[in-house]
Backbone as JSON, one array per atom type, in Angstrom:
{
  "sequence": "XXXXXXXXXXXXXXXXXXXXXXXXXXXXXXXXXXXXXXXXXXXXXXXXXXXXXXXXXXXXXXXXXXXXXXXXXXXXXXXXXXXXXXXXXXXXXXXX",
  "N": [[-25.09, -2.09, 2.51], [-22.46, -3.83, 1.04], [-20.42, -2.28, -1.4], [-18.93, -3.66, -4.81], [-15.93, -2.12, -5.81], [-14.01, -2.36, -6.96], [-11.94, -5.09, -8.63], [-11.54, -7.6, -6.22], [-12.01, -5.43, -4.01], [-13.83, -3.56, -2.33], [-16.42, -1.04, -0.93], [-17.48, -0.49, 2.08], [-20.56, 0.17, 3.36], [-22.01, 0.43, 5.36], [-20.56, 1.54, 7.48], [-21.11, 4.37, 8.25], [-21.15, 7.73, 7.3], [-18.09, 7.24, 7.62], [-15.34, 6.26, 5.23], [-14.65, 2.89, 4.72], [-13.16, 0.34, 3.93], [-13.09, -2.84, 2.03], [-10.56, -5.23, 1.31], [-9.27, -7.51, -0.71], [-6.28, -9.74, -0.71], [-3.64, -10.97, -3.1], [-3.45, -13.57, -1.55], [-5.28, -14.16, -0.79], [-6.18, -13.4, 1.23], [-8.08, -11.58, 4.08], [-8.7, -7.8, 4.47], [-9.04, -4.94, 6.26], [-9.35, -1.32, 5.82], [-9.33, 1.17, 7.58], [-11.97, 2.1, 9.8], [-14.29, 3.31, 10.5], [-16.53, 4.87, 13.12], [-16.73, 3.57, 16.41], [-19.08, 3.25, 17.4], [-20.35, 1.55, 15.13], [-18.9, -0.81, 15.04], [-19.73, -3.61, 15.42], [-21.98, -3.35, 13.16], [-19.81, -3.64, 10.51], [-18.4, -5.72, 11.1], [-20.51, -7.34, 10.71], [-21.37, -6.75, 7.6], [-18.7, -7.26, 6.53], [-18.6, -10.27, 6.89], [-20.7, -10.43, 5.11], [-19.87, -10.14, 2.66], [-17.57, -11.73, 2.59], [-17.98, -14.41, 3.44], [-18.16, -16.92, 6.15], [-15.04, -16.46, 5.73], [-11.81, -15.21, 7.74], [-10.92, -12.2, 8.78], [-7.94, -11.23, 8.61], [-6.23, -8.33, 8.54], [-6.18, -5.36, 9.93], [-6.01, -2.23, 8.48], [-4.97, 0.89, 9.65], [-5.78, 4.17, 8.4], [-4.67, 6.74, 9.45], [-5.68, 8.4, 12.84], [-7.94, 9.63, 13.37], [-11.08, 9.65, 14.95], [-13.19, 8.62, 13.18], [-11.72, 7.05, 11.57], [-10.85, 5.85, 12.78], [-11.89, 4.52, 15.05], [-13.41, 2.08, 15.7], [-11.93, 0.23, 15.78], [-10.43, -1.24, 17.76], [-12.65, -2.46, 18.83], [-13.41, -4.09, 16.38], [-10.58, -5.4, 16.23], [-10.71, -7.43, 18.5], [-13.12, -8.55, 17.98], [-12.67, -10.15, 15.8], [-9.79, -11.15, 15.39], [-8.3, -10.03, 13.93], [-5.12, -8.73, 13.09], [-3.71, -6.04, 14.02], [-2.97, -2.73, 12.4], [-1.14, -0.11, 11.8], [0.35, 2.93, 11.05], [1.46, 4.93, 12.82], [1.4, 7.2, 16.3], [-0.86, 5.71, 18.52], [-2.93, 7.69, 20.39], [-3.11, 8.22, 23.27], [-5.95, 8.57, 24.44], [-7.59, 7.11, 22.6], [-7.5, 4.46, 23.05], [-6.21, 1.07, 23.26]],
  "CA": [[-24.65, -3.16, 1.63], [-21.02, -3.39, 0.49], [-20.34, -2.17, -2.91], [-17.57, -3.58, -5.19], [-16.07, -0.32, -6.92], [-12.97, -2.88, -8.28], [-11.8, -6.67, -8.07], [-11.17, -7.87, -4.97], [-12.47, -4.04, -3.16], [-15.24, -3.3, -1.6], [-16.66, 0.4, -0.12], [-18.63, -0.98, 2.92], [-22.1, 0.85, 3.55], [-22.43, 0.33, 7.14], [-19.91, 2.35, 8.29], [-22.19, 5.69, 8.19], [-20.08, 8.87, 7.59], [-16.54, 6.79, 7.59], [-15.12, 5.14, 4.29], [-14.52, 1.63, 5.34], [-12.81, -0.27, 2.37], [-12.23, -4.29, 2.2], [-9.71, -5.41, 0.28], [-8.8, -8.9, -0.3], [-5.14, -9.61, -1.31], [-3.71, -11.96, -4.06], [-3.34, -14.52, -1.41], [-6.97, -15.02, -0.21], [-6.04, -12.59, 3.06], [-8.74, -10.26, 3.7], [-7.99, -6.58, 5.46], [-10.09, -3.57, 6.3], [-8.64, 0.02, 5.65], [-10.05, 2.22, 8.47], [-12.75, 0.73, 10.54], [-15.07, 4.22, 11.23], [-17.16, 5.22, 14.34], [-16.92, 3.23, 17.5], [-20.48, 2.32, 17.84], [-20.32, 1.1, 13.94], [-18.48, -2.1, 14.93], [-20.76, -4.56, 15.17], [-22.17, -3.36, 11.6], [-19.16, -3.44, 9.96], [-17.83, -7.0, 11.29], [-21.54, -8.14, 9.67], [-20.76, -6.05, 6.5], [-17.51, -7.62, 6.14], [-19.37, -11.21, 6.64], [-21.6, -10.35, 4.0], [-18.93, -9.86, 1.5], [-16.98, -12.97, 2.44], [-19.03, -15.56, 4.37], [-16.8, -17.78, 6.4], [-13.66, -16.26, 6.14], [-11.43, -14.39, 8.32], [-10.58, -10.74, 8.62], [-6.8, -10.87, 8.78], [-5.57, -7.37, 9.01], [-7.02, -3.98, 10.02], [-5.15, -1.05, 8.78], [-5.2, 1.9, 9.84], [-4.41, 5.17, 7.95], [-4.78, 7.44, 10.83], [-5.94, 7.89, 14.32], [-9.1, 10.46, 13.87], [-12.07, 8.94, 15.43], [-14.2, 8.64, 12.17], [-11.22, 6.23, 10.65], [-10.02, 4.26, 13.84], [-12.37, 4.39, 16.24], [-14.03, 1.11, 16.04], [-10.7, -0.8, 15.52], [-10.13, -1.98, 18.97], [-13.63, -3.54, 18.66], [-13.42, -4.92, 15.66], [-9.74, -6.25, 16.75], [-11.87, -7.84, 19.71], [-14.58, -9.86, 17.4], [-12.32, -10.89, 14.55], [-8.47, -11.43, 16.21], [-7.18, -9.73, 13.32], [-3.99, -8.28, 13.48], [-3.84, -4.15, 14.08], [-1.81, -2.5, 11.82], [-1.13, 1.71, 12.29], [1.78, 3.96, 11.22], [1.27, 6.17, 13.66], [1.57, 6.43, 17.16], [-2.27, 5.39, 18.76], [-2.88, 8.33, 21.02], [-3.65, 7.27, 24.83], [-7.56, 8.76, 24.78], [-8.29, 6.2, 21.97], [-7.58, 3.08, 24.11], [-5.76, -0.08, 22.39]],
  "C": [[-23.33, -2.76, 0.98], [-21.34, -2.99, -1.1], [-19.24, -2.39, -3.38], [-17.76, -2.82, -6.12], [-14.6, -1.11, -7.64], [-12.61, -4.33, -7.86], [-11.25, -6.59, -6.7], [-11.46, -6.31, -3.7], [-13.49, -3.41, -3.39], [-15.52, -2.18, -0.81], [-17.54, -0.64, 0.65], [-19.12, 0.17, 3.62], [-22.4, 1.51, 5.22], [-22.02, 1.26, 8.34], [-20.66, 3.99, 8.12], [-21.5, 6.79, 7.89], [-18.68, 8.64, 7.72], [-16.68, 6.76, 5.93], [-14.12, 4.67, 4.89], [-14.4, 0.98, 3.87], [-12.52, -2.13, 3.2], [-11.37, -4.65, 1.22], [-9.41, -7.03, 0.45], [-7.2, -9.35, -1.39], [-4.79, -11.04, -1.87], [-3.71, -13.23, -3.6], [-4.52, -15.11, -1.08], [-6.69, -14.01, 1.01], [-6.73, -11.58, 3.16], [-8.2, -9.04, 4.63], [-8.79, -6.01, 5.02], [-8.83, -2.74, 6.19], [-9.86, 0.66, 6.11], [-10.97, 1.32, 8.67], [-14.31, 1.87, 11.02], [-15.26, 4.18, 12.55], [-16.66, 4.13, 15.62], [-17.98, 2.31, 17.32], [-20.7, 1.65, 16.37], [-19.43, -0.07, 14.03], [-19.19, -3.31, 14.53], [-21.38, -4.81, 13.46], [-21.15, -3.69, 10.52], [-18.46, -4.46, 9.92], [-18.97, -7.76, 10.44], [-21.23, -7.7, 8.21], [-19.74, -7.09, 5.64], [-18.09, -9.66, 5.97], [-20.2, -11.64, 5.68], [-21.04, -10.69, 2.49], [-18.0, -11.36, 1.58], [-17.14, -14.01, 3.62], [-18.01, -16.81, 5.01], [-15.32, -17.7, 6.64], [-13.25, -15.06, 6.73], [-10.75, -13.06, 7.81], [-9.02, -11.11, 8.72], [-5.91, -9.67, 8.91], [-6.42, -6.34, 9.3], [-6.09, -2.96, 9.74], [-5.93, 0.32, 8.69], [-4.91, 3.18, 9.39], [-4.05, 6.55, 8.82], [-5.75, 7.44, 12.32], [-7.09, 8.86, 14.61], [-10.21, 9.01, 14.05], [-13.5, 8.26, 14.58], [-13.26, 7.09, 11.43], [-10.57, 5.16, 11.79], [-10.89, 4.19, 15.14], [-13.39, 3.29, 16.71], [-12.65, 0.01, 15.21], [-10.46, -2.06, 16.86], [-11.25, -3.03, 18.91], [-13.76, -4.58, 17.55], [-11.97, -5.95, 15.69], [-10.18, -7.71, 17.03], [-12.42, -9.1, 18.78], [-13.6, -10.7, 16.69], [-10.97, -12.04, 14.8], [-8.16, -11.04, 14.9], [-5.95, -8.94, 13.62], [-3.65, -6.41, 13.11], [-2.21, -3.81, 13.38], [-1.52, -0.88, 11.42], [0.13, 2.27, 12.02], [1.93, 4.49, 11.79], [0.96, 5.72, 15.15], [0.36, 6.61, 17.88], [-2.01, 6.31, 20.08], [-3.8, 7.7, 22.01], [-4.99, 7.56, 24.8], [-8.27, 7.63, 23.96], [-8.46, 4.49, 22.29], [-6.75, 2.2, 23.22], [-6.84, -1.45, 22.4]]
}
């Protein structure tokens, strides 16, 4: 279950061993920061549903490329069509 720890941001639960933040920005635009595990997609697209019913994910950022903080990005990409967003350059084993 998400927890809000301040307005508009949310620690989400689901992600097991990640922190998986939502944030929703002053315009109504929501965005994840880091996305955890891989196999923690699915949970984490419901998660994020939970917290704001109806509306779309709009960004995913990423703050790096270990497998605990980006490794269910591509999937959650995939479900939502939000828009991938990474400083860094996405090393070829992690797929796009």
């Amino acid at each position: 279950m998400a927890e809000q720890i301040a307005p508009g941001t949310w620690w989400l639960h689901s992600a097991r061993g990640s922190n998986v933040y939502l944030i929703e920005a002053a315009d109504g635009r929501l965005a994840l920061i880091d996305t955890g595990f891989g196999a923690g997609a699915g949970s984490v697209v419901a998660e994020v549903e939970s917290v704001a019913s109806g509306r779309r994910l709009s960004h995913i950022l990423l703050t790096h490329a270990h497998f605990d903080h980006s490794g269910a990005a591509s999937e959650i990409r995939r479900q939502t069509g939000a828009t991938l967003v990474a400083g860094f350059r996405w090393p070829r084993r992690c797929g796009r």
